[in-house]
PDB file of N, CA, C and O in Angstrom, chain B, residues numbered from 101:
ATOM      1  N   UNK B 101       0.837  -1.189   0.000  1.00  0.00           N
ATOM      2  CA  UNK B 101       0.000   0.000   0.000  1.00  0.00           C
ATOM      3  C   UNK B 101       0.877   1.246   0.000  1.00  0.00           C
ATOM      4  O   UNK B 101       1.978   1.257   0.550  1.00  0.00           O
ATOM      5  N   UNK B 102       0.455   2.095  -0.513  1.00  0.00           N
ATOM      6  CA  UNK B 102       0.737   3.653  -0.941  1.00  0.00           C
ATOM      7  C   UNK B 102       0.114   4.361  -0.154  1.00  0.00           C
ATOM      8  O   UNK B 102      -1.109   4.290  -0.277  1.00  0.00           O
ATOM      9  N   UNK B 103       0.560   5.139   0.750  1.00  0.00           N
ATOM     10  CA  UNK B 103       0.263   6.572   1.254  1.00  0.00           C
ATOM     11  C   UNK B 103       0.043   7.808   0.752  1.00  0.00           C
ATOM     12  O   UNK B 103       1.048   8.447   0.440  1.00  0.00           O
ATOM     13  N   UNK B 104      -0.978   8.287   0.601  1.00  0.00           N
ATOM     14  CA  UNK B 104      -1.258   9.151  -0.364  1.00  0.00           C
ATOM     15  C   UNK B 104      -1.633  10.774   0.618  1.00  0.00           C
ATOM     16  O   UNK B 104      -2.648  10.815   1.313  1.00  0.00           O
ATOM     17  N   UNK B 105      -0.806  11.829   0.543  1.00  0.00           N
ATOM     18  CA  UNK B 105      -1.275  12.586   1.756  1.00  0.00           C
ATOM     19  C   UNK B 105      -1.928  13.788   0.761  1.00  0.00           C
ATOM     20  O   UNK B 105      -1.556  14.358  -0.265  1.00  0.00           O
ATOM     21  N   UNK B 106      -3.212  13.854   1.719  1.00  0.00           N
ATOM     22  CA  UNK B 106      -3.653  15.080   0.806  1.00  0.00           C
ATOM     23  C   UNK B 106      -4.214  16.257   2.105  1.00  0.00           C
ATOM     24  O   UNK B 106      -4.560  16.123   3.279  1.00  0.00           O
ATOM     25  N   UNK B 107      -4.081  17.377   1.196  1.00  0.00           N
ATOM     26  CA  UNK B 107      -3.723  18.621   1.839  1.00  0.00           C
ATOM     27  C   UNK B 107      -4.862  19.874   1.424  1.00  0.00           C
ATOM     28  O   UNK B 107      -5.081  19.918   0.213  1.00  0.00           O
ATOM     29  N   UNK B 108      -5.620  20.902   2.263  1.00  0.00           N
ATOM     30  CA  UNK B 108      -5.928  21.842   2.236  1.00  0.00           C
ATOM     31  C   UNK B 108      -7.772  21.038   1.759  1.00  0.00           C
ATOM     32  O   UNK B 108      -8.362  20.122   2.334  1.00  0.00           O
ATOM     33  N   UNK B 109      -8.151  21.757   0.683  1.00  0.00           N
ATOM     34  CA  UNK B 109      -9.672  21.628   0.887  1.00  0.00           C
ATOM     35  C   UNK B 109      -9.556  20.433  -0.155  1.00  0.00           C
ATOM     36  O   UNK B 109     -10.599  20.278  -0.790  1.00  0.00           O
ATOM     37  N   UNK B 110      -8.715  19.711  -0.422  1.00  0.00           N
ATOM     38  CA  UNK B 110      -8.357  18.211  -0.891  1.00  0.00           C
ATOM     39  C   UNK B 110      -9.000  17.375   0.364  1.00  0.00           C
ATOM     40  O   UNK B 110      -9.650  16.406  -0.029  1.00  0.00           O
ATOM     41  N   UNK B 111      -8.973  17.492   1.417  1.00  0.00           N
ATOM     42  CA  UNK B 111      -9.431  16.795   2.113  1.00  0.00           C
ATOM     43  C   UNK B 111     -10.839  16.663   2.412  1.00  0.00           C
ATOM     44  O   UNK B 111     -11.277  15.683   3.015  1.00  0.00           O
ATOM     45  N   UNK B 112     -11.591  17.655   1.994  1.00  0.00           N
ATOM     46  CA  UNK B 112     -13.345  17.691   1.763  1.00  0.00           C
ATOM     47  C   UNK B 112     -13.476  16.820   1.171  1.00  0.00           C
ATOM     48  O   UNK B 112     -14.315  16.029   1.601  1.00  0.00           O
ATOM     49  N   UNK B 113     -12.544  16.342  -0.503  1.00  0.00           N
ATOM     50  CA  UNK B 113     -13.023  15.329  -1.250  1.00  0.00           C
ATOM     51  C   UNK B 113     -13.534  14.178  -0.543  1.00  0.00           C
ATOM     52  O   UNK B 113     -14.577  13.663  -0.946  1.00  0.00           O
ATOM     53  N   UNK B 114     -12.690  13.529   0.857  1.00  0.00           N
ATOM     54  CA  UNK B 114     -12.681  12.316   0.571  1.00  0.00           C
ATOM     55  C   UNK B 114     -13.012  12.389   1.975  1.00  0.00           C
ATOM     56  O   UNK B 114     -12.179  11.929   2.756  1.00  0.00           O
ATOM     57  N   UNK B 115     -14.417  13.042   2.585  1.00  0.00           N
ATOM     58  CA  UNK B 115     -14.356  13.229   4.297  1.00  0.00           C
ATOM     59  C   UNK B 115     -13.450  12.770   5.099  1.00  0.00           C
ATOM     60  O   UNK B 115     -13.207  11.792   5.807  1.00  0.00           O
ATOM     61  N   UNK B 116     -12.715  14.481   4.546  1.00  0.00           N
ATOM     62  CA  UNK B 116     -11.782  14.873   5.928  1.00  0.00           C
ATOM     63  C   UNK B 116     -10.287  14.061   6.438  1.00  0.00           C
ATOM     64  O   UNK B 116      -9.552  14.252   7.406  1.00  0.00           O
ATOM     65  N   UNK B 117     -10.242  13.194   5.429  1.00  0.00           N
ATOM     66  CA  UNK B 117      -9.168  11.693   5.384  1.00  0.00           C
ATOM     67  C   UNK B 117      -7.941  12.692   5.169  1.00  0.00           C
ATOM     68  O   UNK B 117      -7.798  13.036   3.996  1.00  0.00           O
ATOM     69  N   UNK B 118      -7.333  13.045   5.781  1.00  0.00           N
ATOM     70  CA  UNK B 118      -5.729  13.571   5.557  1.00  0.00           C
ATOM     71  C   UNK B 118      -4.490  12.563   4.518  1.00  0.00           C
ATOM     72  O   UNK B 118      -3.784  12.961   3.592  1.00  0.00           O
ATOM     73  N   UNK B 119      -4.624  10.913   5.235  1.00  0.00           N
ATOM     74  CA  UNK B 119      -4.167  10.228   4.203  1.00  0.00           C
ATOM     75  C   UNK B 119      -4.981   9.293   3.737  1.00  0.00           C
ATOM     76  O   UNK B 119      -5.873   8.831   4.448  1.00  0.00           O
ATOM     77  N   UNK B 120      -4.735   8.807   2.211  1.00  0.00           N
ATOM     78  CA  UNK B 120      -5.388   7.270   1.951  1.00  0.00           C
ATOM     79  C   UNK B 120      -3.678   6.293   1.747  1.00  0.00           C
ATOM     80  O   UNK B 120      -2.459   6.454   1.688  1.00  0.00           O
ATOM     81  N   UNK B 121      -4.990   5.048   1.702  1.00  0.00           N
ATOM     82  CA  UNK B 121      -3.868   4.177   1.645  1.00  0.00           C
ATOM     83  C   UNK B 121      -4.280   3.187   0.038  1.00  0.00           C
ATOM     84  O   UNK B 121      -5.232   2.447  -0.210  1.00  0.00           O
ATOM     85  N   UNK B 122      -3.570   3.434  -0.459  1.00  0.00           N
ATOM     86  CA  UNK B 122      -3.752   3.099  -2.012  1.00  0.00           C
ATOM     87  C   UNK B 122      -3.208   1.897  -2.551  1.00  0.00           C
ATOM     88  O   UNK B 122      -1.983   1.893  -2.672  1.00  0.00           O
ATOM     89  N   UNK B 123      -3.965   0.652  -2.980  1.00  0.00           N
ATOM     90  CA  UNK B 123      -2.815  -0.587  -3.407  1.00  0.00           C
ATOM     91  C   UNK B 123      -1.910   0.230  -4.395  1.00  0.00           C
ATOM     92  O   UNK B 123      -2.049   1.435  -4.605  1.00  0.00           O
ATOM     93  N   UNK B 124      -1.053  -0.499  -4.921  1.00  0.00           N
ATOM     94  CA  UNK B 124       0.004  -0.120  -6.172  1.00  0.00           C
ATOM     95  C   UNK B 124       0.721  -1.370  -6.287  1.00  0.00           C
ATOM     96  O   UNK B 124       1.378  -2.043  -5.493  1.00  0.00           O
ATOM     97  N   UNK B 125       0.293  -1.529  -7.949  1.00  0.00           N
ATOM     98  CA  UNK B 125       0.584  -2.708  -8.435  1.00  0.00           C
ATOM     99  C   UNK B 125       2.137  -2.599  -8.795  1.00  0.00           C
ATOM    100  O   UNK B 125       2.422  -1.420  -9.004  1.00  0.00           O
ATOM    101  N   UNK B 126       3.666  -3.801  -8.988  1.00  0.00           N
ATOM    102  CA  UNK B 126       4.743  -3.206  -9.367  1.00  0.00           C
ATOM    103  C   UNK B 126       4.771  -2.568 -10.818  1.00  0.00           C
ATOM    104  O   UNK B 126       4.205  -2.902 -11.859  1.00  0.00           O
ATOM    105  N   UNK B 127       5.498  -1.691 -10.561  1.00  0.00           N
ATOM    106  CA  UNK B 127       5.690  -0.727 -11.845  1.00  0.00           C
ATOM    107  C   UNK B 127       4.510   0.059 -12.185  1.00  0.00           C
ATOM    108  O   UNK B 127       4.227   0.266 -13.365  1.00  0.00           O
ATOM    109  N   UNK B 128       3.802   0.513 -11.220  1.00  0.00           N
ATOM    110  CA  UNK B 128       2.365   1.388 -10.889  1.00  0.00           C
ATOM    111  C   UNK B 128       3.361   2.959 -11.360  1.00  0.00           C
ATOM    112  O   UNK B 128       4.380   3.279 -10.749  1.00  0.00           O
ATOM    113  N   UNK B 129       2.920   3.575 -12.264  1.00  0.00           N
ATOM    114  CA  UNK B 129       2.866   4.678 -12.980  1.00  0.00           C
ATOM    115  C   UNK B 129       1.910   5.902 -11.823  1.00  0.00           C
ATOM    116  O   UNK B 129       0.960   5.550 -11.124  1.00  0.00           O
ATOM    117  N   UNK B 130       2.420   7.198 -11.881  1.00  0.00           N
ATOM    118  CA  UNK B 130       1.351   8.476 -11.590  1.00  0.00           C
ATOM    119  C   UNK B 130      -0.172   8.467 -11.938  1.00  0.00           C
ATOM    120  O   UNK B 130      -1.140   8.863 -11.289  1.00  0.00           O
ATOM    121  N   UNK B 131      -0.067   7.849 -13.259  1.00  0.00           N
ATOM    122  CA  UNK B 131      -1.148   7.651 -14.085  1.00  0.00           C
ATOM    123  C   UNK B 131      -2.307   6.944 -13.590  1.00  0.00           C
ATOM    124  O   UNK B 131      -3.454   7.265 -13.278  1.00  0.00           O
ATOM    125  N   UNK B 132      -1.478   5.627 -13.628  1.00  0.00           N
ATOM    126  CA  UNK B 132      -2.622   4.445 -12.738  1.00  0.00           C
ATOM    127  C   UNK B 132      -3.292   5.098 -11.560  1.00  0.00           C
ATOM    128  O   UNK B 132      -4.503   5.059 -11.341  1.00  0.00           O
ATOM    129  N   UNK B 133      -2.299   5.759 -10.751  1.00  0.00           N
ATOM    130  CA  UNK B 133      -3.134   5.859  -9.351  1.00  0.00           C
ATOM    131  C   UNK B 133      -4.077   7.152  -9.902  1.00  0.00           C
ATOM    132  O   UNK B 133      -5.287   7.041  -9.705  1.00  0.00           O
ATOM    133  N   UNK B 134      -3.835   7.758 -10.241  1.00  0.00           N
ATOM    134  CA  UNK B 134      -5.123   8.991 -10.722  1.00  0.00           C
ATOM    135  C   UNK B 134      -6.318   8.181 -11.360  1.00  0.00           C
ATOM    136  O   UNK B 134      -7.424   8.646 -11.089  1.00  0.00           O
ATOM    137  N   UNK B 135      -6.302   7.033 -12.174  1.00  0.00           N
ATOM    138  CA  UNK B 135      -7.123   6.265 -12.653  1.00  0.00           C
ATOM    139  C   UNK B 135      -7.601   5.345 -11.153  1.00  0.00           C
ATOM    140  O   UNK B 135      -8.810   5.187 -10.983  1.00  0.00           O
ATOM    141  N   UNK B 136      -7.053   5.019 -10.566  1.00  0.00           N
ATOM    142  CA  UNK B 136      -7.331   4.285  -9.319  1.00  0.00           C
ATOM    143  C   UNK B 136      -8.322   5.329  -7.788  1.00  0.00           C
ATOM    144  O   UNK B 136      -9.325   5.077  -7.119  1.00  0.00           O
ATOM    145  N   UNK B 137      -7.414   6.401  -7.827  1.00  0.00           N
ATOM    146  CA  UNK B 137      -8.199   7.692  -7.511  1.00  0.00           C
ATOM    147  C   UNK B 137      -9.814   7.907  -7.860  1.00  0.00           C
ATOM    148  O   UNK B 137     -10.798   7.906  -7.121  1.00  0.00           O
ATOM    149  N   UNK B 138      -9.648   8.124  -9.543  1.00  0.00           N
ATOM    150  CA  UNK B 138     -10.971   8.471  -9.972  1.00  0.00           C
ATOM    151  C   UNK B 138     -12.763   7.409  -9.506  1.00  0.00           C
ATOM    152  O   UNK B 138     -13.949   7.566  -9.218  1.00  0.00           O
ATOM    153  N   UNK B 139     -11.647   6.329  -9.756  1.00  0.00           N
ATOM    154  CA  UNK B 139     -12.655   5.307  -9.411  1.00  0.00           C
ATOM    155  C   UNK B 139     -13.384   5.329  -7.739  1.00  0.00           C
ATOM    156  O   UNK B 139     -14.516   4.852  -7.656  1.00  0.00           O
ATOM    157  N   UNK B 140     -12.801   5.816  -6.589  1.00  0.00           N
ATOM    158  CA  UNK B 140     -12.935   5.371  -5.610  1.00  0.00           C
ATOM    159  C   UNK B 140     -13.261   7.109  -5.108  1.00  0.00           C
ATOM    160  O   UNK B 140     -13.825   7.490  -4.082  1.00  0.00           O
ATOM    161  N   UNK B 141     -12.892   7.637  -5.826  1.00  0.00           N
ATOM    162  CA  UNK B 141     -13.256   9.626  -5.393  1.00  0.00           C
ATOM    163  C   UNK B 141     -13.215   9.889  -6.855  1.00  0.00           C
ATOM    164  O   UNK B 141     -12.208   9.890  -7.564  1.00  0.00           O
ATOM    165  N   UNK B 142     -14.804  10.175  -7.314  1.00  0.00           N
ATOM    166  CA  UNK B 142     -14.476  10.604  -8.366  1.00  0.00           C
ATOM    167  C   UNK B 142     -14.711  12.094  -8.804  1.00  0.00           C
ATOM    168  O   UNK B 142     -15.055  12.424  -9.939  1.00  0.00           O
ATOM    169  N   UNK B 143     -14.474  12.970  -7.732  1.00  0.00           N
ATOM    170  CA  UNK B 143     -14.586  14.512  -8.035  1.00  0.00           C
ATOM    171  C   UNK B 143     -12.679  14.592  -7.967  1.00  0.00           C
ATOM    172  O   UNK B 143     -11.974  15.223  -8.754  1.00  0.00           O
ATOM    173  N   UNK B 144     -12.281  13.888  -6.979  1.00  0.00           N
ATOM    174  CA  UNK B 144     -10.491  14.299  -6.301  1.00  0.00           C
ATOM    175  C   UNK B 144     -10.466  13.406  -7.902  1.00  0.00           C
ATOM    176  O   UNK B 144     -11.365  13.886  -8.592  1.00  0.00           O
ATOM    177  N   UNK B 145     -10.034  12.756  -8.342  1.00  0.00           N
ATOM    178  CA  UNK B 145      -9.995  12.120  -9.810  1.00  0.00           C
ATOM    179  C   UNK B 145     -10.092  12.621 -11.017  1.00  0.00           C
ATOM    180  O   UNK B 145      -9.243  12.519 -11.904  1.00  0.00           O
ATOM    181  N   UNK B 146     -11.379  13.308 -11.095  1.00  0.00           N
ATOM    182  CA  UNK B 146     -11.644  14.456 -12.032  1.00  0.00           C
ATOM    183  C   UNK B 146     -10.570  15.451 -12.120  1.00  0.00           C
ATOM    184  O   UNK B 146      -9.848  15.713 -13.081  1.00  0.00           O
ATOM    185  N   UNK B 147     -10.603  16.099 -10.612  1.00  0.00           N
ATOM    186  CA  UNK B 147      -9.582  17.236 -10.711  1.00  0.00           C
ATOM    187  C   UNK B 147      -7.988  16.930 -10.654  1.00  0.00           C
ATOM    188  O   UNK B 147      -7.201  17.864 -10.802  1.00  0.00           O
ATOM    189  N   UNK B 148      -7.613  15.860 -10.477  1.00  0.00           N
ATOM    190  CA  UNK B 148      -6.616  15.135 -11.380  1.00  0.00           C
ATOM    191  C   UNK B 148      -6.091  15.377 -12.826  1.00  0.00           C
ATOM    192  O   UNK B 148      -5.087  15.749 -13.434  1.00  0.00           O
ATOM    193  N   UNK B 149      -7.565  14.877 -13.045  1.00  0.00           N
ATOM    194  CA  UNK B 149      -7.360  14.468 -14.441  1.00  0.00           C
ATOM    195  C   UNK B 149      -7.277  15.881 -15.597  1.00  0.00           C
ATOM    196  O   UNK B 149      -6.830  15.944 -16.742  1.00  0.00           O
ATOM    197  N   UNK B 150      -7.893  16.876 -14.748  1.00  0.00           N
ATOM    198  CA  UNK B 150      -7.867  18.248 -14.977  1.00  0.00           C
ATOM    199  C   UNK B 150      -6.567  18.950 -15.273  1.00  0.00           C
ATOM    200  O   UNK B 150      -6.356  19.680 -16.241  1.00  0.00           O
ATOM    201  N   UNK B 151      -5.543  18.565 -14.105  1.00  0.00           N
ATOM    202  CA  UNK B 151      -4.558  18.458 -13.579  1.00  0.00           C
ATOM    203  C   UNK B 151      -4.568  19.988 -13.049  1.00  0.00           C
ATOM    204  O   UNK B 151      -3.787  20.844 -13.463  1.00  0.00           O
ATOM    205  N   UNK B 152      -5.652  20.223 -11.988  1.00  0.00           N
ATOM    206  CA  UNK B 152      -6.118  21.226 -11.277  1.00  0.00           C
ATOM    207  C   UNK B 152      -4.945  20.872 -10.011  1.00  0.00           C
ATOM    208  O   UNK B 152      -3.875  21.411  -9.731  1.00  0.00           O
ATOM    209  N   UNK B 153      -5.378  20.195  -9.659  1.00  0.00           N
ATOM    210  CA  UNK B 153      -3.937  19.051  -8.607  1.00  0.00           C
ATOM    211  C   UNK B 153      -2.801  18.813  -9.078  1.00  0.00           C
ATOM    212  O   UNK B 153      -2.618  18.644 -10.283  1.00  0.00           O
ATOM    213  N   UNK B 154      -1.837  18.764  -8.160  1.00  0.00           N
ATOM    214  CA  UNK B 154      -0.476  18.794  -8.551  1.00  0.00           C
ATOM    215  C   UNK B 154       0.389  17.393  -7.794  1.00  0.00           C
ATOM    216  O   UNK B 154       0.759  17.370  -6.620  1.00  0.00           O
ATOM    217  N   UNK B 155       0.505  16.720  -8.407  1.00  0.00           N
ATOM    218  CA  UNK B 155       0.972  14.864  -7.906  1.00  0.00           C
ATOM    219  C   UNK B 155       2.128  15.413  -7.237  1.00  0.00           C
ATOM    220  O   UNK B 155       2.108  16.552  -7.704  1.00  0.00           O
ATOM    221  N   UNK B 156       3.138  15.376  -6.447  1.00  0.00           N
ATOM    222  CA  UNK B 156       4.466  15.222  -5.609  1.00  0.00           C
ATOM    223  C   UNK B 156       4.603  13.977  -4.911  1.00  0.00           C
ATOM    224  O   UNK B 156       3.882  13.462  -4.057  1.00  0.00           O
ATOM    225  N   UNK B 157       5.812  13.544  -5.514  1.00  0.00           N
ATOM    226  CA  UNK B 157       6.503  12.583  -5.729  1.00  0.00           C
ATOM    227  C   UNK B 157       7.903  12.663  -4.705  1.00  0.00           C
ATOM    228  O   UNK B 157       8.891  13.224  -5.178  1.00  0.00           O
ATOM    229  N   UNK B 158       7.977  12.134  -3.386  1.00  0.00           N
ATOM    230  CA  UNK B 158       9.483  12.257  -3.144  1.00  0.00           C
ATOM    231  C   UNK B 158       9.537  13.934  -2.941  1.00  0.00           C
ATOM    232  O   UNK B 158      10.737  14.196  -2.862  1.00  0.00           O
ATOM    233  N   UNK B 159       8.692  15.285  -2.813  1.00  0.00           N
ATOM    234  CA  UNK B 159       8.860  16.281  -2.590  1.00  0.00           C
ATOM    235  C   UNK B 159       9.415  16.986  -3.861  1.00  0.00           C
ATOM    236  O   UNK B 159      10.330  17.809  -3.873  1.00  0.00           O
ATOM    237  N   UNK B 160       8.622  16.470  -5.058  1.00  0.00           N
ATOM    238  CA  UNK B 160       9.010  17.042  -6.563  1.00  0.00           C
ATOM    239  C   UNK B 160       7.758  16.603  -7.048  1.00  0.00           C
ATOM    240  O   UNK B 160       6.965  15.701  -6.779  1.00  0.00           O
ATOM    241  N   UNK B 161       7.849  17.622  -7.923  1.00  0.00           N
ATOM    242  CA  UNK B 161       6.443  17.624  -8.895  1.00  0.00           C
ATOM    243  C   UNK B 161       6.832  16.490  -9.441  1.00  0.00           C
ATOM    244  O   UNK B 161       8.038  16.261  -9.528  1.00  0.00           O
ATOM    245  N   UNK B 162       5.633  15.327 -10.036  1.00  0.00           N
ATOM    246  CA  UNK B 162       6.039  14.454 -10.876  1.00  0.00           C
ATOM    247  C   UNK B 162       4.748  14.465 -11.807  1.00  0.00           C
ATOM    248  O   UNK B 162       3.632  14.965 -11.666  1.00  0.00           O
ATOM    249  N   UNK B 163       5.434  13.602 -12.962  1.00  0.00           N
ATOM    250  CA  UNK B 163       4.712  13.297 -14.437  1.00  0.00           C
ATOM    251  C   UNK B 163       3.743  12.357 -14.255  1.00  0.00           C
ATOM    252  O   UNK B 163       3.795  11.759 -13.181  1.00  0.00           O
ATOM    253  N   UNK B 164       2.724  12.015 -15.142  1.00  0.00           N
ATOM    254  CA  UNK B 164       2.142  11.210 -15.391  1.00  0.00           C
ATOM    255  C   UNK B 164       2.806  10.014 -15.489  1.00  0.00           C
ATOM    256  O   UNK B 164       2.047   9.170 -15.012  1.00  0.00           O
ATOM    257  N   UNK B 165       4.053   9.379 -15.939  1.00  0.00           N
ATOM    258  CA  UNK B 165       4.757   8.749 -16.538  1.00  0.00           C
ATOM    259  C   UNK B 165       5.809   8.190 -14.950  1.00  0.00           C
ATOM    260  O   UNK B 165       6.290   7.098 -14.647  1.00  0.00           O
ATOM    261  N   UNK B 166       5.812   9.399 -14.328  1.00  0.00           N
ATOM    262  CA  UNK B 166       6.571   9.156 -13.138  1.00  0.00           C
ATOM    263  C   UNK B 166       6.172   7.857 -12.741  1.00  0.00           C
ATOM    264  O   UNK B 166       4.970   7.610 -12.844  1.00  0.00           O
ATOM    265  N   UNK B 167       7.151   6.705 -12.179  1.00  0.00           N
ATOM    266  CA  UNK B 167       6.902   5.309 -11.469  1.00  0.00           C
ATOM    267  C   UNK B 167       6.790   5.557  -9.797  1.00  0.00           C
ATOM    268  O   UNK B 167       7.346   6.383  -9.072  1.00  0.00           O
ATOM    269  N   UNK B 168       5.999   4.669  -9.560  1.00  0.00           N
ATOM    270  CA  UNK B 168       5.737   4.981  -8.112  1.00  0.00           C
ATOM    271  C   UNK B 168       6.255   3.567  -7.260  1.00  0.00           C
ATOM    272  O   UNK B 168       6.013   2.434  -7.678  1.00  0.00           O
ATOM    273  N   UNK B 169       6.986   3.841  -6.034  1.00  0.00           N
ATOM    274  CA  UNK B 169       7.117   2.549  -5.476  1.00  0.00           C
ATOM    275  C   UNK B 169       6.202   2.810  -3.722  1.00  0.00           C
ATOM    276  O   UNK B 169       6.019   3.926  -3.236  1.00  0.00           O
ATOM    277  N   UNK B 170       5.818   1.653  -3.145  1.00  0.00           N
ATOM    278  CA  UNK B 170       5.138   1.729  -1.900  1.00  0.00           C
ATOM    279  C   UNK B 170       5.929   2.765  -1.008  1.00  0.00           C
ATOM    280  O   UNK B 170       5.417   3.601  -0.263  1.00  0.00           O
ATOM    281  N   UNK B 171       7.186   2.566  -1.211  1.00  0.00           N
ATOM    282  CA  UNK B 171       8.118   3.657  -0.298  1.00  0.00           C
ATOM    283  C   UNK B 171       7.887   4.961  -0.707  1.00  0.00           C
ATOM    284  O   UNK B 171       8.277   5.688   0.206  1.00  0.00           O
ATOM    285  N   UNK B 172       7.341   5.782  -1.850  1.00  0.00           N
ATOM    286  CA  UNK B 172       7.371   6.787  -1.935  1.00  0.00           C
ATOM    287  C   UNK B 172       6.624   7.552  -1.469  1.00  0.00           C
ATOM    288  O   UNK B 172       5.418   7.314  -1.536  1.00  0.00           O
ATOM    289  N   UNK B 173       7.136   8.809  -0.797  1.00  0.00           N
ATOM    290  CA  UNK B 173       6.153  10.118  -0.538  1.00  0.00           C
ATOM    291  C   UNK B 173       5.396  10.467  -1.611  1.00  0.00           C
ATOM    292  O   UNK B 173       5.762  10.919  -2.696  1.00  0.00           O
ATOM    293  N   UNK B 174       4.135  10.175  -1.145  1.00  0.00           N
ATOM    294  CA  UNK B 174       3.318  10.847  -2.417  1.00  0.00           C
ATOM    295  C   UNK B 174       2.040  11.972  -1.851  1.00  0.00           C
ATOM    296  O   UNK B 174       1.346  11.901  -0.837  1.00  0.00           O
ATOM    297  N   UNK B 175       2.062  12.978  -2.924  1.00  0.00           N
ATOM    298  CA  UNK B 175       1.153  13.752  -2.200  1.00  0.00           C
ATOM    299  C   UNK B 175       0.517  14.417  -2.683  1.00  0.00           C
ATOM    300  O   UNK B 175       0.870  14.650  -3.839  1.00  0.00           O
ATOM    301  N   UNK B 176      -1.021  15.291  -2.120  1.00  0.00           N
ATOM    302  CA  UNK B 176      -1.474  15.752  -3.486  1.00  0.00           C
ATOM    303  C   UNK B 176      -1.797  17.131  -3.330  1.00  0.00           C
ATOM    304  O   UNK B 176      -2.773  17.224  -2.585  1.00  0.00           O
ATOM    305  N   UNK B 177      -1.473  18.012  -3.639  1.00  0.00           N
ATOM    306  CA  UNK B 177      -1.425  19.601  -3.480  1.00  0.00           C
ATOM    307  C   UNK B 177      -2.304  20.170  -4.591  1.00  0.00           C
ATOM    308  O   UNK B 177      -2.198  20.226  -5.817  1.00  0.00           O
ATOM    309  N   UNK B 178      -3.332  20.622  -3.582  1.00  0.00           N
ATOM    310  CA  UNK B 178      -4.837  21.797  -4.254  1.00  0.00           C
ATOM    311  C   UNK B 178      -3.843  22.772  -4.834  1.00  0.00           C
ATOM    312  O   UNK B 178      -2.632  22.827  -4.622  1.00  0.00           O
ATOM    313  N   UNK B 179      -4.801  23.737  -5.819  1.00  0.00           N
ATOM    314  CA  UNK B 179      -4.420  24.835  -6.394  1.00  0.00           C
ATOM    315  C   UNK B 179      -4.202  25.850  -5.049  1.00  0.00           C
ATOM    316  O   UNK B 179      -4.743  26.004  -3.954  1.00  0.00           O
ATOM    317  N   UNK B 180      -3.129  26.418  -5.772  1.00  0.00           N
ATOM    318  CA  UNK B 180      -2.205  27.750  -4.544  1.00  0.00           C
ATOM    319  C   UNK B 180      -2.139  29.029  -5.811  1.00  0.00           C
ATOM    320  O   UNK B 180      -2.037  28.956  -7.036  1.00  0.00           O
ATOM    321  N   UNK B 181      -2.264  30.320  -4.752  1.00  0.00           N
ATOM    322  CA  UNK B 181      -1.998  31.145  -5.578  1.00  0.00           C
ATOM    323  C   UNK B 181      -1.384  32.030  -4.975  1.00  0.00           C
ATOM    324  O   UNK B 181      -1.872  32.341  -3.888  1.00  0.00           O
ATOM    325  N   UNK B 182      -0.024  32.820  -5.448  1.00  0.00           N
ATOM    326  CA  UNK B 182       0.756  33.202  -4.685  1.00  0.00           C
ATOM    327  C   UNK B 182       0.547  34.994  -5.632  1.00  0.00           C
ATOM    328  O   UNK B 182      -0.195  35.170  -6.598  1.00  0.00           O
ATOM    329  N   UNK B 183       1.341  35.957  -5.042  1.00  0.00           N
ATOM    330  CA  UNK B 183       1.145  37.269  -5.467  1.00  0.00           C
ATOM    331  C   UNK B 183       2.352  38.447  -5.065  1.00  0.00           C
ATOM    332  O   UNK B 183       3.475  38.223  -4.614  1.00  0.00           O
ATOM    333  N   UNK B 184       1.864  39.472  -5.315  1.00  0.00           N
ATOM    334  CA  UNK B 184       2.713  40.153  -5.203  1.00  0.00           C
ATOM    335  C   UNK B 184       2.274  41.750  -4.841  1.00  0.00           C
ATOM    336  O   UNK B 184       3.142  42.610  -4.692  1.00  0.00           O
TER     337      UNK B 184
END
């Protein structure tokens, strides 16, 4: 299982759950779990797929393409807007 930490009004999606715990098959892609996501939350999924959300990987933005292992920090960061 995958730890999935989600943050700010990300956590409304899925009542209030700070983390999930996500199977991940070997050689499980960014991709899959947004497809795995959608199925089980499918508004946090949507906005995925939007890519309104921002996947972090290990404390780096990652790709669709990015590989995921059970050990990795994974996390999912709502839209931010910063200014000046």
């Amino acid at each position: 299982m995958a730890q999935v930490k989600l943050f700010g009004m990300l956590k409304t999606l899925v009542a209030g759950v700070n983390i999930l715990d996500m199977p991940l098959a070997d050689g499980a892609q960014v991709k899959d779990l947004v497809d795995a996501l959608y199925v089980q939350y499918p508004t946090l999924g949507e906005l995925l797929r939007q890519k309104k959300v921002v996947v972090s990987v290990n404390q780096e933005i990652a790709h669709w393409e990015t590989t995921l292992a059970e050990s990795d920090e994974i996390a999912l960061l709502p839209p931010f807007a910063g200014g000046a």
